[in-house]
N, C-alpha and C positions, 0 to 999 in steps of 0.2 A: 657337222656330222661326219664327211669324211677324213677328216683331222683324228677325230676318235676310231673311226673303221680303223684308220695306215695304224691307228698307233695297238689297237686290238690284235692286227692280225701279226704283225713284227714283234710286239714286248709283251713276254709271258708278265713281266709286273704289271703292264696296266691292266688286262685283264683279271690279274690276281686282285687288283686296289677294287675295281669294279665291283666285283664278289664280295670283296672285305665289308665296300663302302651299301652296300645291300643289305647285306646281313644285321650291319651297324645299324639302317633304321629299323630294320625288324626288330632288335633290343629296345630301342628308345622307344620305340611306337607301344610295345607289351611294357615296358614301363609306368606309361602315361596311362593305360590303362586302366580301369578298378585292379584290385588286389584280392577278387575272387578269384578264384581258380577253376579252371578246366577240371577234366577228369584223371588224365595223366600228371597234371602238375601238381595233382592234390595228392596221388598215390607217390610221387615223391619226395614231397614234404612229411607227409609220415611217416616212410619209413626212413625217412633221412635220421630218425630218431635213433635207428640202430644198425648196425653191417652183419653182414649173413651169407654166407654161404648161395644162398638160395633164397625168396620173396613168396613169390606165388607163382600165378601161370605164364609170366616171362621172365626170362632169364636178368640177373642181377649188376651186366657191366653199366649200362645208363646206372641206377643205382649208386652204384660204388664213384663212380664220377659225381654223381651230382651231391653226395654225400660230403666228399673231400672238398668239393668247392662249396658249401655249405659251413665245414668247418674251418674252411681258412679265412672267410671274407662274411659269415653270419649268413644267417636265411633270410631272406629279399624277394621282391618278383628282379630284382638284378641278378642274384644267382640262378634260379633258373632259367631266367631270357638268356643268361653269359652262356650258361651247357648249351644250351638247345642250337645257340645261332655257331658256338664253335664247332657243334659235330655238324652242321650245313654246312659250313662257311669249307671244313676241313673236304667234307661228302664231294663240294662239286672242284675243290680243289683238285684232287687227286681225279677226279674225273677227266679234266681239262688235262693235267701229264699224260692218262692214258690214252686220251686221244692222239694226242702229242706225237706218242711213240709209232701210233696206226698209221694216222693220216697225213699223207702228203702235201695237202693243201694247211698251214697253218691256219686258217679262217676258219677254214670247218672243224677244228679243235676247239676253237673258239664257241662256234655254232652248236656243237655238241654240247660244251658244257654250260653254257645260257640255255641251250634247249631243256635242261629238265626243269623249268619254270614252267614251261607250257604241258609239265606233266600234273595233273590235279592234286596227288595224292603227294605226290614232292614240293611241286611250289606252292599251292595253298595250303593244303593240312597240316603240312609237316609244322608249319610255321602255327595254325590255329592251336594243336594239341597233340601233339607226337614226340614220344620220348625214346621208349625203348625201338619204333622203328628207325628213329633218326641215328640211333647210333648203329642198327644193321645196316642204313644206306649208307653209312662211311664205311665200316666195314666191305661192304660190296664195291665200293670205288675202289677203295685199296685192292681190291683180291682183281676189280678186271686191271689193275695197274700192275700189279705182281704176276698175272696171269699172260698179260700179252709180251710184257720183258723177258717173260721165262720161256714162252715162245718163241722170240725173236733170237733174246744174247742172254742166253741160261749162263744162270753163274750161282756161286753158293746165294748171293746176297738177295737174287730174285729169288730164290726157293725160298728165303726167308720170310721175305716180304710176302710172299702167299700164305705162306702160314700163321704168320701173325693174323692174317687179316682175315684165314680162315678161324682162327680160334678166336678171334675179338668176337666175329660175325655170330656162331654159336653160340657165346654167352652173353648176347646182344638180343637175340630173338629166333626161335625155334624153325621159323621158318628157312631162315638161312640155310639150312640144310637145301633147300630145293633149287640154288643157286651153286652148289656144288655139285649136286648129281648132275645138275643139267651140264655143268661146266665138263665135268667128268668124260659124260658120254659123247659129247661133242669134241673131244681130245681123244677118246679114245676110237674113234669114230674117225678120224681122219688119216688116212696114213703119213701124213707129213708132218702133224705134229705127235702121232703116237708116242714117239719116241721118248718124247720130254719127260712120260711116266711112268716108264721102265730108267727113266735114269737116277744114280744111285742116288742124287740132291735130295730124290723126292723123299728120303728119309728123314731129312730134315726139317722139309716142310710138315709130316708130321708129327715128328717128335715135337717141335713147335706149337704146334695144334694141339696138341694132346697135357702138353705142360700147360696150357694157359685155361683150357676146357675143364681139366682132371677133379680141379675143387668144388666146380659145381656141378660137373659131374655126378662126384659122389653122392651130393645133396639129394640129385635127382631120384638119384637110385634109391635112397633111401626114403624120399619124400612125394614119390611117382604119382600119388593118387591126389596130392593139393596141385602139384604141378600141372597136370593134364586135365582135369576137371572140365575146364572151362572149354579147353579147344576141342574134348571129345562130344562134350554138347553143340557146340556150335559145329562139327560135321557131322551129328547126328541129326541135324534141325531137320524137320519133315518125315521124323521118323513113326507118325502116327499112322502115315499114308504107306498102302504097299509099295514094294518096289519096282514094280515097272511106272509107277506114277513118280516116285522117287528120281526114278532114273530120268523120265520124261522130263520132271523139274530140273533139273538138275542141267541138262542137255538145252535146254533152252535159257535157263540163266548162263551158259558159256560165252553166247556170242556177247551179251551183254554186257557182261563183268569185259571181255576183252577192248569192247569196244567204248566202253566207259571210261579205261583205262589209256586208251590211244590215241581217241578220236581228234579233243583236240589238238596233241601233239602233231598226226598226219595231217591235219588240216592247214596248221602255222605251217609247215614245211612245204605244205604242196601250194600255197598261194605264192609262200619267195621265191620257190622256186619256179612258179608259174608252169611252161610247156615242159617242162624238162625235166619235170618231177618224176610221172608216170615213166617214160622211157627209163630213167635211171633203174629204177628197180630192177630192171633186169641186166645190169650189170654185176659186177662180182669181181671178189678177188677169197684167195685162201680166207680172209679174214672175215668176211660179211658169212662166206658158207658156213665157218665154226660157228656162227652169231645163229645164223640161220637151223644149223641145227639144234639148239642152244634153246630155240623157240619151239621147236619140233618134240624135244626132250619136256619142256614146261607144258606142250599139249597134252600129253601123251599120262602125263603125270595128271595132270585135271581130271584126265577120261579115268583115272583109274581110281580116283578119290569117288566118282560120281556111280561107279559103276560095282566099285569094290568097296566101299566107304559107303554108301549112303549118303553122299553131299548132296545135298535138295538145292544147295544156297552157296554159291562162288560169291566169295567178297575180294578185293582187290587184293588181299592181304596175300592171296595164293600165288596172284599173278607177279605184283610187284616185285621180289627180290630177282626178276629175269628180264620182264620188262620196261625195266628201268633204264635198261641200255637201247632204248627203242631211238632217242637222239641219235646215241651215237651209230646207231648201224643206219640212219636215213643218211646222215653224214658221211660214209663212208660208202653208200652207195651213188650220190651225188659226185664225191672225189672219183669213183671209180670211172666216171660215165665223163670224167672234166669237165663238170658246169666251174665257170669263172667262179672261185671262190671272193675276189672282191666284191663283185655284182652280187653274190648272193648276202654277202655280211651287210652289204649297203642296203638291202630291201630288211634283211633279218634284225638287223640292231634296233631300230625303234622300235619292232614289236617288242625284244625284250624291255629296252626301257620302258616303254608304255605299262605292261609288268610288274614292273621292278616297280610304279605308282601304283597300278591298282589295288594289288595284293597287300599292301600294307594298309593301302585307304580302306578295303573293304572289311578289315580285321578290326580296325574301328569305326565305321559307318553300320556295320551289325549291332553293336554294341550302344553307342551314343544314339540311333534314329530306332532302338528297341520298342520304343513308346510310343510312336506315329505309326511303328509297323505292329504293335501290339504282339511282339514276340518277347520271349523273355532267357534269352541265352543265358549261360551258365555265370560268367560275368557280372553277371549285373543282381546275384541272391546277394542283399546286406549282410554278408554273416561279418563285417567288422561294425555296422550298427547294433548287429543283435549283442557281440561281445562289450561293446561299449554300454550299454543299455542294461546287460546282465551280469556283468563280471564286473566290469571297472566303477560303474557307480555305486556298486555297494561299498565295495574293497571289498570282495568276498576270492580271494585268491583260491582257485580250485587247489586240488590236493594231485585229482585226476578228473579227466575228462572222458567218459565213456560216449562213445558218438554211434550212430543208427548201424553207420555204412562207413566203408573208406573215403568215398567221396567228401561226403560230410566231413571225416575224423580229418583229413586232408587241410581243411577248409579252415579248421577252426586251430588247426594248430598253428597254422600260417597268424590267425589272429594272435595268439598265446603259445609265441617261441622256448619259452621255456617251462611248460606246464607238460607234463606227459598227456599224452593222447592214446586212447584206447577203443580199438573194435573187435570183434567176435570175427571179422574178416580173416584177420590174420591168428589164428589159432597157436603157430609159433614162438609167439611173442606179446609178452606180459608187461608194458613199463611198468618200472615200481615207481612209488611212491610213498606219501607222508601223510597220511587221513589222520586228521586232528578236528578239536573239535572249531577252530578258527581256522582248518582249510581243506572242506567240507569236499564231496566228488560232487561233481556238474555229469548231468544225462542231459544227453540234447538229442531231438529228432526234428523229422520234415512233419508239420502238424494240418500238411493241407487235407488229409481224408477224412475222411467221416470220423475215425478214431483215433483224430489228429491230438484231442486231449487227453489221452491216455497212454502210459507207459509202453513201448510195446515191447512183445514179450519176449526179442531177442534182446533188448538192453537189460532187462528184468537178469533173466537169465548169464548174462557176463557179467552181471553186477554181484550176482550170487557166486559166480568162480570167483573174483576176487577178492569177496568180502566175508566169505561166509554164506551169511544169509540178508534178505532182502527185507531191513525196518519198513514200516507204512513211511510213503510215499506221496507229496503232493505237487500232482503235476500240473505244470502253470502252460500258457501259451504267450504269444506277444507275438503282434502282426504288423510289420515293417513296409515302408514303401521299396520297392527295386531300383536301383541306383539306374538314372538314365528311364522308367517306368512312368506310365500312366497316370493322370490322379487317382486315386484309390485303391492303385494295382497293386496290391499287397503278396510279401511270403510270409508265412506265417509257421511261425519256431514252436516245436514243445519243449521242455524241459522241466528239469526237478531236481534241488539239491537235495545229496545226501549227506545230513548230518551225523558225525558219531556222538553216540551217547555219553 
């Protein structure tokens, strides 16, 4: 163990192999897996189908990446494990530099960036089902990496580096933005780095920004009310109740959402560091107070969603793009204070290895022990039984596949790579197709409800955009065991071909 500490805290490559070689079993592990899909990896298998401008209510770089690597190497659960684990692998790389650049003590560079593992929504989510925020938390490494250079030794090449990493980050995820204001005011807000933003570079940081935003951009502007949809209801949740009850929600889910978010991050940190945790925090330098304010700004911005918004309901999603840097500012409050940075990597490294096993063990121990715990995660629905069972043993080659929901349309296209996939979700976007009378359109839904044997009436209705009009219809069912499930624990599929006349 301390052979690996010496060689962590002196060679930026081992640390870098370390990350690599993590990331590597997070791919192999989602490999081995079933071949259903999550919810995110199913809304990227469908529209891998086509390139846009614009999707829905997040923005389209994940998209367009996983698109291209879809078209150079075929659709796989290896293409999507390769995106997801290279915007990680890249997220804490670029974290680990900027630490780099901050802190004195190389350990605690180190310490920073293994630390966002003990962050919940970084080391385990990201990794369960996370696309488009995975690639805002690369974007946000690069921009605190371009951010603290540009600080220190401004040169054209830092201002660039911000701006890339501010335009990747906005067509990454809408929240992003709340990672800039905050960055903003806390730069502006300091008189020692004021400067930096009055300087002429900073023109080119946004012209940068602006060139790489500008396309989808436009989409937005044009396409406002698909885009927004979803996040205007979700900060309107609670809006049946007045608002001082609103607000009252709202104010008490704050410490929560915060503390959900941190706890066990402060808690790994304050045991390695044991007595000299607490004391640290009141240390400082130029660089923890930006951070500091930085945190102040993402408050500030909460109180105003909850009080001016009608936010009843703080999800991580608010806090995340700020406090993501919560590692690195413990780390840079410890450097400040001079705790031994070897003694600290020496208590700190096997927590993260210890980590580095769970977090992969437990993404398959949900999955394979489903059926003793009598849950039934997302994984484990047969939809390549149900395709086997209804598609391939006929030889009935669909023509088109109209599916319930994206989820589903996701799901089933992953089964049938090369059959167009179609939902009403996406209003945009129409795959065409070849309806004959030997390659018939396939309707698929979830058939657990009470009117699980029957059409429902948004397939009805896309079937009608499509086609004209909607022939009599006969809807079948067929109830599958769940991969890793119960005895008898069944999903149960509806469907109906549509033949042409």
């Amino acid at each position: 163990m301390n052979s690996l500490v010496e060689k962590l805290e002196t060679r930026p490559d081992t640390v870098i192999l370390l990350i690599g070689a993590y990331f590597l079993l997070n791919l192999m592990v989602r490999i081995l897996l079933p071949n259903s899909l999550e919810i995110d990896e199913a809304g990227q298998i469908l529209m891998s189908q086509w390139y846009a401008f614009g999707y829905d209510t997040q923005p389209p770089f994940f998209n367009w990446v996983q698109h291209l690597v879809i078209d150079g190497i075929g659709q796989s659960l290896f293409a999507l494990s390769l995106v997801k684990n290279v915007f990680l692998f890249l997220s804490y790389v670029f974290y680990y530099l900027a630490a780099r650049q901050v802190l004195t003590g190389k350990g605690f560079a180190v310490a920073a960036a293994l630390g966002l593992l003990t962050l919940p929504e970084i080391g385990w989510l990201a990794q369960r089902d996370l696309t488009h925020s995975n690639a805002s938390l690369l974007a946000a490494c690069l921009f605190l990496y371009g951010l603290f250079r540009t600080l220190d030794r401004p040169t054209i090449t830092s201002y660039l580096v911000t701006g890339v990493a501010i335009g990747i980050g906005l067509i990454s995820k809408y929240n992003f933005s709340i990672l800039c204001f905050c960055a903003f005011v806390a730069v502006l807000a300091d008189p020692a780095y004021r400067q930096r933003i009055f300087d002429w570079r900073i023109l080119v940081t946004a012209a940068v920004a602006i060139a790489i935003v500008s396309p989808h951009a436009l989409w937005l502007f044009q396409n406002f009310e698909i885009a927004s949809h979803d996040t205007l209801e979700k900060l309107e949740t609670g809006g049946q109740d007045g608002a001082l009850i609103q607000i009252a929600r709202g104010l008490s889910e704050l410490p929560l959402t915060l503390l959900s978010f941190c706890a066990l991050t402060v808690l790994v940190y304050a045991c390695v560091a044991r007595g000299r945790f607490w004391p640290a925090l009141r240390a400082g330098t130029p660089k923890t107070r930006l951070v500091e304010i930085m945190f102040g700004a993402l408050l500030i911005f909460l109180l105003l969603l909850i009080f001016f918004a009608g936010t009843a309901e703080l999800k991580n999603r608010w806090v995340s793009p700020v406090l993501f840097i919560l590692p690195f500012y413990l780390c840079m409050k410890l450097d400040a204070y001079g705790v031994d940075q070897r003694d600290f990597l020496k208590r700190f490294v096997p927590v993260v290895l210890l980590l580095m096993v769970l977090i992969p063990a437990s993404l398959v121990l949900r999955i394979v022990a489903a059926g003793p715990m009598n849950t039934h995660p997302k994984l484990t629905v047969p939809y390549q039984d149900f395709i086997e069972n209804i598609v391939k043993t006929p030889a009935a080659t669909p023509a088109l596949v109209i599916a319930e929901d994206a989820f589903l349309a996701g799901n089933i296209r992953m089964q049938l790579p090369d059959t167009p996939v179609d939902t009403q979700t996406y209003r945009l976007y129409s795959p065409p197709f070849d309806w004959s009378a030997e390659n018939p359109i396939l309707l698929v839904w979830r058939a657990n409800g009470e009117d699980g044997a029957s059409v429902p009436t948004r397939l009805e209705d896309r079937l009608k955009q499509r086609i004209g009009s909607v022939p009599p219809l006969q809807p079948q069912t067929i109830a599958l065991p769940y991969i890793y499930g119960s005895d008898g624990d069944l999903f149960r599929f509806g469907y109906a071909w549509v033949r042409k006349p």
